[in-house]
N, C-alpha and C positions, 0 to 999 in steps of 0.2 A: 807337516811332514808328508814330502809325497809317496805315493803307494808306484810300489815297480807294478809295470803293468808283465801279466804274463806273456811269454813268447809265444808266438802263431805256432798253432802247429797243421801239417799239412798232410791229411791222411794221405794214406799210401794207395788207398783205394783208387783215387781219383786219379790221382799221377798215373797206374798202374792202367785205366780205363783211358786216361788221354793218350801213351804210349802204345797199348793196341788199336786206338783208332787210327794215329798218326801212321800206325806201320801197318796196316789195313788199304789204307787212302791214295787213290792214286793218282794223274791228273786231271783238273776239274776239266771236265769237255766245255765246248762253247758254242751253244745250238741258238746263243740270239745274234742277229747279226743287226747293225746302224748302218742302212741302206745312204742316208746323207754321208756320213762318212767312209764308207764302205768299209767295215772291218765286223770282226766274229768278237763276241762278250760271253762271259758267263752267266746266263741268267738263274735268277733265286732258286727256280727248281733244278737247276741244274747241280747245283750247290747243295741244296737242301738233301736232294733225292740221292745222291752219294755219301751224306754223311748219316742223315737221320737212320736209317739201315745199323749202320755200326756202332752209333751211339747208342741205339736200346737192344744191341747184343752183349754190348758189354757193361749195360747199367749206368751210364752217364748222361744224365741229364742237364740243360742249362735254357733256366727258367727269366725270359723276359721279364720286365718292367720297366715302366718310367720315371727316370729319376728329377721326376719336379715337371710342370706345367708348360710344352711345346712354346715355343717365339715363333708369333707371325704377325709378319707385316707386308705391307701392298710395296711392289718395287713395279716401273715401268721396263716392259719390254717391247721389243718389235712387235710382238703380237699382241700389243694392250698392256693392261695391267694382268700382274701375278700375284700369286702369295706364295713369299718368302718364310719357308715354315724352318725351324734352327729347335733339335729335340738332343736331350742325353738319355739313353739308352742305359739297363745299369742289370745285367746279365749274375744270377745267381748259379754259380756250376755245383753240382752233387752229382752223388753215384751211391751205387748199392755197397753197404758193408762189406767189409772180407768176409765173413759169417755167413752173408746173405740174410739177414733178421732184420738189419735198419739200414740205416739212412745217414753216411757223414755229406757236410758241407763242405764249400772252400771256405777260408777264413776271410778273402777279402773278395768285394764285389768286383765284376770285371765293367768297366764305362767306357760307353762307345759314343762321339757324336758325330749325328745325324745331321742333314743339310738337304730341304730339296725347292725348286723354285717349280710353280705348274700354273697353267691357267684355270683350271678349274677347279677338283674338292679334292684332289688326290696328292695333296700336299705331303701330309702326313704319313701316308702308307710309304711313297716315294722315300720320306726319311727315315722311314723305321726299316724299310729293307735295305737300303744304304747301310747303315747300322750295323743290320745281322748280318751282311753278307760280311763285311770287314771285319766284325768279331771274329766268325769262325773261319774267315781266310787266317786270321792272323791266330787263334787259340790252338789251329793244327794243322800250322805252317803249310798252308794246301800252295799248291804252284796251279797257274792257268795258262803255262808257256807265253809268258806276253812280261818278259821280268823289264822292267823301267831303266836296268841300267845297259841296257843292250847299247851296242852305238849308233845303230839308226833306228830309229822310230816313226816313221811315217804313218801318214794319214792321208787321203786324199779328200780335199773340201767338197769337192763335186759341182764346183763352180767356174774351175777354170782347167781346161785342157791340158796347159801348158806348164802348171809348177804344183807342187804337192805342199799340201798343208805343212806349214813349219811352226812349230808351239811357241807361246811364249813362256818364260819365267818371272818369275816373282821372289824374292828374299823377305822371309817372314818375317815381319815386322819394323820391315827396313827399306820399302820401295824396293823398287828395281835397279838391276846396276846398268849406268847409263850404255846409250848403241854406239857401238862400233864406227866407227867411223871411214873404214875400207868400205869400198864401190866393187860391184862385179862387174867384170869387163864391158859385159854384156849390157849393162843399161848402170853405168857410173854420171853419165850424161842424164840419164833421165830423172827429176825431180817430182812427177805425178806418184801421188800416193797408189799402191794398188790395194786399192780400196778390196777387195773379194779375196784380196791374199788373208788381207785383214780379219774382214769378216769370220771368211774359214777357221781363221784360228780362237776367233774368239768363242765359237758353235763349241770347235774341242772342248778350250777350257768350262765352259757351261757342263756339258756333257759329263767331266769330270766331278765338276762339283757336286752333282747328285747324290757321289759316293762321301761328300764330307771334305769340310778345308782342308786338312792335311793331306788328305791324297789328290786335292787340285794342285796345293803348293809344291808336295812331289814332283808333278807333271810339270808345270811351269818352270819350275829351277834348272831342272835338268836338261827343257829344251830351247831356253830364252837363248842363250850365249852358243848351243852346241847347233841348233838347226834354224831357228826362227831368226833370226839376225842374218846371220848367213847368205840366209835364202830369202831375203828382203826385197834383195834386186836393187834398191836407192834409200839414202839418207830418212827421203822423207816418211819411206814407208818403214821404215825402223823406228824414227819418231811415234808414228800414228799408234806400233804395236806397243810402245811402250807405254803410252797414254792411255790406251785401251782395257792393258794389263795393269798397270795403277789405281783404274778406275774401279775395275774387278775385285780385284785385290782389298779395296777398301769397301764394296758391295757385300763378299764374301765373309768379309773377319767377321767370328764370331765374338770375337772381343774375348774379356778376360774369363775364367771360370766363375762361377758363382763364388766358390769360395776367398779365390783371390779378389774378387770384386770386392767382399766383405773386408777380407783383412786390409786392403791399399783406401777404401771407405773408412775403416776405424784408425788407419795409422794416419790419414789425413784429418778426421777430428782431433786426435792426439796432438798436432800439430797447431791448430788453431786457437785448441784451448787453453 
């Protein structure tokens, strides 16, 4: 006979401390700037230093941890080898009683993952602030005026005068959707790959992945088919970025979660046996 489990319940505390944060909070400034790319980011303290303030005015706390043993592995880059570090982040939110005498929890953990590639020992940190910075952009819906679904989104590579970095996309768990196959006026004749169009783009999506797969695949989806194809200039150099972004793509998956790994593991013994 199974036992009903009880329903969550979700103090009002907590809600009531994340609602004056949210309505407290304003937009996140952007004081780091990516001289190769040349654009403004939010850096951690920047993040940090605006929320931490009104989170312990209003008694809400949210207490890190790691959920299970960091993934690293050596991956070759232009500058040598790396390590490829891949961490689940697993964020416990509390706040002070209505009383003010104790202490409620939230009923369910909040899980972040992490992603970061480096050449030296700073693998780790790289993924665990990727992590936090995404948790609490996303647990008090902060804005950094830079929204993804804007219609242009540029970037400048810093490598070539004459065209501006165009992104690629990626379809999760499904390749890429094939190039376009229009020519721009301007070089429909020409079949040399532009190699440094290429490269640029490929710096972005790197650069992206810092912050974790899903918010590289964000980037890539959005600007595969909308700028980076487009702005190719020839066939061949749409080839190259597809290839590139394939390649990525399959560097980047984290693969499945632990847990699903488990269950598609024991439904495939099931199957054997």
């Amino acid at each position: 006979m199974e036992t009903e489990q009880a329903p969550l319940v979700y103090p009002a505390s907590i809600i009531k401390a994340l609602c004056n944060v949210m309505g407290e909070c304003g937009v996140v400034k952007k004081s780091g700037k990516n001289k190769f790319h040349n654009y403004d980011y939010a850096t951690d303290e920047d993040l940090v230093g605006m929320v931490r303030p009104l989170m312990a005015k209003h008694g809400l706390a949210l207490i890190p941890s790691l959920a299970g043993m960091p993934q690293v592995e050596s991956v070759q880059t232009k500058n040598g080898t790396a390590s490829h570090v891949s961490i689940m982040m697993e964020y416990t939110l509390a706040a002070v009683s209505e009383d003010g005498k104790t202490g409620e929890v939230w009923p369910e953990k909040i899980r972040t993952f992490g992603e970061a590639i480096d050449n030296g020992d700073k693998g780790f940190y790289k993924a665990s602030t990727g992590a936090n910075k995404y948790t609490i952009f996303r647990l008090f819906q902060l804005a950094a005026g830079d929204d993804p679904e804007r219609d242009s989104h540029e970037v400048t590579t810093g490598r070539s005068s004459q065209a501006k970095a165009n992104k690629p996309s990626v379809t999760a768990g499904a390749g890429t959707s094939p190039p376009p196959t229009q020519e721009s006026p301007s070089s429909a004749n020409s079949e040399e790959v532009n190699q440094a169009f290429v490269d640029g783009i490929e710096e972005v999506i790197k650069a992206e992945a810092i912050h974790g797969y899903p918010m590289m695949m964000a980037l890539v989806d959005k600007q595969l088919t909308a700028e980076w194809y487009p702005n190719a200039g020839n066939q061949a150099t749409r080839r190259a970025i597809k290839t590139m972004v394939d390649a990525l793509a399959a560097e980047y998956d984290p693969g499945p979660a632990p847990e699903a790994a488990s269950e598609a593991s024991a439904e495939e013994e099931g199957a054997t046996a």
